[in-house]
N, C-alpha and C positions, 0 to 999 in steps of 0.2 A: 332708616335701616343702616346697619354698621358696612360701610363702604371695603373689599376685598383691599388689600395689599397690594396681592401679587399678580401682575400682567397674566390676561389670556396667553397662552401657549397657542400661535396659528395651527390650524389642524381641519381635516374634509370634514363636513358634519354627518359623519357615520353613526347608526341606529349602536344601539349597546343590546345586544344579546342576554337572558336573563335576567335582568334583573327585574325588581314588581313595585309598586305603590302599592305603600300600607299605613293606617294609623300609628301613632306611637303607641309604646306597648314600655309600661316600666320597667328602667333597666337600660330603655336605653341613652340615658342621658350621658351615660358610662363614655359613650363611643363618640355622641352628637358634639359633647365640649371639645373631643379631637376634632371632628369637623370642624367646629367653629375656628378653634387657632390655627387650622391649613387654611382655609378659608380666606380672613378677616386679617390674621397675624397677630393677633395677640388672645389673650387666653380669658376662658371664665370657670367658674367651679360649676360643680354639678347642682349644688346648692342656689347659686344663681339661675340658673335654665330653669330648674323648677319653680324657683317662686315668679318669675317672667312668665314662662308659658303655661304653667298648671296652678297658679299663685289663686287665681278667678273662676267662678263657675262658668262652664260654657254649653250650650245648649247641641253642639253639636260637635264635635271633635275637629283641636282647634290647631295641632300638628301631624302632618302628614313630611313620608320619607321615600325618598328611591333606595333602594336597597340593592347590591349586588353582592353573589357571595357573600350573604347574611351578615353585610356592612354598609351601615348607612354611606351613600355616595351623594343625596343632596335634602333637603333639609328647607320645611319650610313650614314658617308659623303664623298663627292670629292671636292679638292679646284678644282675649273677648272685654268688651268694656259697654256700659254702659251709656247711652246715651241720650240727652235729652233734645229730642225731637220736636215739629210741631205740631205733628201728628200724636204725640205721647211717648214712652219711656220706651227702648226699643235696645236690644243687645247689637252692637257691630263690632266688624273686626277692626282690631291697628297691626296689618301685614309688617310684619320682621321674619328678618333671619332668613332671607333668601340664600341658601349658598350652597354650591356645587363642588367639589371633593376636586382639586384641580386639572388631574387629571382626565376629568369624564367633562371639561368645558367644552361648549360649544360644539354640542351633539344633541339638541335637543332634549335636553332633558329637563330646562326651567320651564319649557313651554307645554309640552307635555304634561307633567305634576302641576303647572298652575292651572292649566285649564280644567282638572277635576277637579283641584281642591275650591278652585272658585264655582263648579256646576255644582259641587257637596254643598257650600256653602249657599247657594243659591235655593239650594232645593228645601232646603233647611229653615228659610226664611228669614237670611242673616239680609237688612237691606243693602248693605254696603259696607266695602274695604276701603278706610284710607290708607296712604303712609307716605315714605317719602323713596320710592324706586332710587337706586344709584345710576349712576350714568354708565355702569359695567354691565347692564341689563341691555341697552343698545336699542335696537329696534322691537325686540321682544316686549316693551311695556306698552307702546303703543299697541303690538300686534294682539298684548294679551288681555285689553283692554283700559287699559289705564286711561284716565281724562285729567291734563293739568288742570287742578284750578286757580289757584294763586303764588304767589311767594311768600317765603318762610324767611323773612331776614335774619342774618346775625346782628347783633348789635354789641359794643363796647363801651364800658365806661371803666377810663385809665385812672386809677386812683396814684400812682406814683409813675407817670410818665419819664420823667429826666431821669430817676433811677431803675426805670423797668431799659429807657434806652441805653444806661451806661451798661448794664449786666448784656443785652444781646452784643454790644461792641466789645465784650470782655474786658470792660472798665471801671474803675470802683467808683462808688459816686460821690463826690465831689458834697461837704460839709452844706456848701451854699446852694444845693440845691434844692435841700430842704425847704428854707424859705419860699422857694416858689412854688414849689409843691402846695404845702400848706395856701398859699393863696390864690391857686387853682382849686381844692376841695371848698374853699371860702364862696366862689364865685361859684362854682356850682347849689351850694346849699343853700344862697337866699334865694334860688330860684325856685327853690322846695321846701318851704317851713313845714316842718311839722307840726299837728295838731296838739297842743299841750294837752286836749281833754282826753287826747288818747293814749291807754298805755300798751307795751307791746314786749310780751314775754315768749320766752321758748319753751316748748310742750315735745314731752317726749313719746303720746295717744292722746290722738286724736278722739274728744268725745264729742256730748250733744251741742256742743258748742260750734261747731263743725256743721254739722246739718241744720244750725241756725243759721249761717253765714250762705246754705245752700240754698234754703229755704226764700229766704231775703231778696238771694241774688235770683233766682231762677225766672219768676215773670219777667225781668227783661231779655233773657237770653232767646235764642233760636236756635241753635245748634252748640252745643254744649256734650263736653264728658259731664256725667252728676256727680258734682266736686261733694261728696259728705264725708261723714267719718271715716267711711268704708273706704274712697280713695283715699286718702292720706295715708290711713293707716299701712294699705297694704304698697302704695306709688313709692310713698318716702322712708315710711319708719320699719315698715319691715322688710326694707330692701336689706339682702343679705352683699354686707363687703362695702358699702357704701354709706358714709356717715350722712344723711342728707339731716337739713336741719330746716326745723318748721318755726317760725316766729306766728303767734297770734296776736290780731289788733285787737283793743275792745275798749267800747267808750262809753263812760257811763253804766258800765255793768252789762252792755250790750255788745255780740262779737262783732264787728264790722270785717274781716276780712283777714287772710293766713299770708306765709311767704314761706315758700320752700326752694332752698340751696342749700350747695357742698362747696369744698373745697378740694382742691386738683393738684396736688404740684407735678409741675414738669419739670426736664432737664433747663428750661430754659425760663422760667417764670412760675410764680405760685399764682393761680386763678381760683376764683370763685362762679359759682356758675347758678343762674336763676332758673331755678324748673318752674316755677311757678307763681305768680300773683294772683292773687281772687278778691277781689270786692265787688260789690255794687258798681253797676257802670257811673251810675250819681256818686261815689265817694271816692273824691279827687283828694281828697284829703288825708283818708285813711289809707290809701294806695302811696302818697307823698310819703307819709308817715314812716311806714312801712318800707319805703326804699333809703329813707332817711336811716334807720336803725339796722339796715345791713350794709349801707357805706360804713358807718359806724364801727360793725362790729368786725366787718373783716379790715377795715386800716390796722383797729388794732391786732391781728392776725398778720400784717406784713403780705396781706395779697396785692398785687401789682397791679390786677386789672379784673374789675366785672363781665362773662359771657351772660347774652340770653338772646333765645329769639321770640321773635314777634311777626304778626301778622300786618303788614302797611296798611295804613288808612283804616285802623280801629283804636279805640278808646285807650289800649294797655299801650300801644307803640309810641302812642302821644305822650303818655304817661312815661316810658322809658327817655325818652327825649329831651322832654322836660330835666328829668334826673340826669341831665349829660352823657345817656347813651349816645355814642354817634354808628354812622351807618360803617360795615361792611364789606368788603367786596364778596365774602361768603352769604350764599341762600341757600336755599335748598325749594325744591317746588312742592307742593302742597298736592298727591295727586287722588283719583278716587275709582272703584268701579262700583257703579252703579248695579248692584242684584235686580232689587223691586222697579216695571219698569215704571212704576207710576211715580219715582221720583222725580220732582223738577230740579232739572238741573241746572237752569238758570238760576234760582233758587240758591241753588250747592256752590255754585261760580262765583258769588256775593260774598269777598271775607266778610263786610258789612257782616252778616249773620251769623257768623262763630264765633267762640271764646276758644283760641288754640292757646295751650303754652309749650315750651319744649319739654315740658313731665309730660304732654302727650304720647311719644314717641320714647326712645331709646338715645340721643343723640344728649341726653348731660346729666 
């Protein structure tokens, strides 16, 4: 979830007179992207909201609003996504867009609007919300049910370190830096050969190519988004405003596995950011491959530095590591409510058992 800006305002937690919870009703996305930029501090189109929260079929109404004086005052969604379970194929939510109109903070009003949208959701037969609650939520996540189950690392991999350090110090970089650059990307790459047998090209739709890669991977998984055509297509390439870009592996005439990243610039560095790696948990190779031909491709881009996150202590984070990610002091916690009570939740506590990537969520 997109973390607020701007500081709570201290204030008594007094009830709000009039206003009501309702589903979303078209039209009003018009008012909700105001919300968002009071909110959050920075802006999205209307274009965006939609293909985010009405982008997916949803079995049950997947935004709800407080409204006062027929203006949205807080704002709260589910991507509905697909999920593959062990139980079988199963719709859940990924809770975004928590957010309160600043004025109306800290009056009850997240706690209130989530407790129904989660008893709607419940009734509905949705089994479970994850996402990633912000720390602006306070004692309300636990109160409103939330269970930590893991860490969401960040991870970094510095493709031009000595010149990403002279731009933060406002300093031009230095001729001879170069060379050592170059022998830092050196040292990293033989720890990652790429497979020759595989080649690895950019796709602008996703096809059957895609639900062959899904297909392959899915007996090993446990808890899984169902990575096929359908998510690629609508996660990265029909994202509206955002260039996301998909590489496919394929060896032999056969797909082994995709990569989906963007690039970012900021005031203060040009970054690249990893939504997503998918292979077979057996193809260390093609996953190598595959991180090999996006260091590649954004050096020659002039990006400073690799984002992505990762779940500790599974196959992809090892995989990142390998590739000269290092760790962090940024995470994020991985949290869940439990609908169905027959889930186990030791079970759900086990990163062991998921495939997450940060294309799960909202957060790159």
């Amino acid at each position: 979830m997109d973390e607020p800006t701007e500081e709570y305002v201290p204030q008594p937690l007094q009830p709000i007179s009039g206003w009501i919870i309702r589903p979303y009703r078209p039209g009003d996305e018009h008012d909700l992207v105001t919300l968002f930029d009071r909110a959050f501090g920075h802006a999205i189109t209307e274009a965006h909201w939609r293909w985010k929260l009405k982008g997916l079929p949803s079995p049950v109404e997947n935004v709800w609003l407080a409204v006062h004086d027929d203006k949205p005052i807080f704002h709260y969604g589910g991507i509905p996504c697909r999920f593959h379970l062990p139980g079988g194929e199963q719709i859940a939510m990924i809770s975004v867009d928590g957010m309160t109109a600043p004025e109306f903070r800290r009056r009850g009003v997240l706690t209130e609007v989530g407790r129904f949208v989660y008893d709607t959701w419940r009734d509905a037969g949705i089994p479970f919300t994850i996402g990633l609650p912000n720390e602006q939520w306070g004692s309300r996540t636990q109160a409103l049910g939330w269970e930590p189950l893991f860490p969401f690392q960040w991870l970094v991999r510095l493709l031009r370190p000595a010149t990403a350090a002279a731009r933060r110090l406002g300093l031009p970089a230095p001729a001879l830096l170069h060379p050592a650059e170059r022998l830092w990307d050196r040292l990293w790459h033989r720890k990652t050969q790429p497979d020759a047998a595989v080649e690895v090209h950019r796709v602008d739709q996703a096809d059957a190519a895609f639900d062959q890669v899904w297909q392959t991977c899915r007996p090993d998984l446990r808890i899984s988004i169902v990575r096929d055509s359908q998510w690629v297509n609508w996660r990265y390439l029909a994202a509206p405003e955002v260039d996301y870009r998909v590489l496919l592996a394929v060896r032999a005439g056969r797909p082994v596995g995709y990569l989906a990243y963007r690039i970012k610039d900021t005031p203060r560095a040009r970054l690249g950011f990893v939504a997503e790696v998918f292979t077979p948990l057996a193809e260390a190779r093609g996953r190598a491959t595959l991180l090999h031909h996006l260091v590649r491709a954004l050096h020659a881009e002039d990006v400073d530095a690799i984002l992505t996150l990762a779940v500790p202590q599974t196959p992809l984070f090892r995989a990142f590591r390998q590739a000269g990610f290092v760790f962090s002091r940024r995470a994020f916690t991985v949290q869940m409510i439990p609908f169905d009570p027959a889930l186990p939740m030791s079970f759900f506590r086990n990163p062991r058992h998921w495939y997450l990537a940060g294309g799960d969520f909202d957060v790159v």
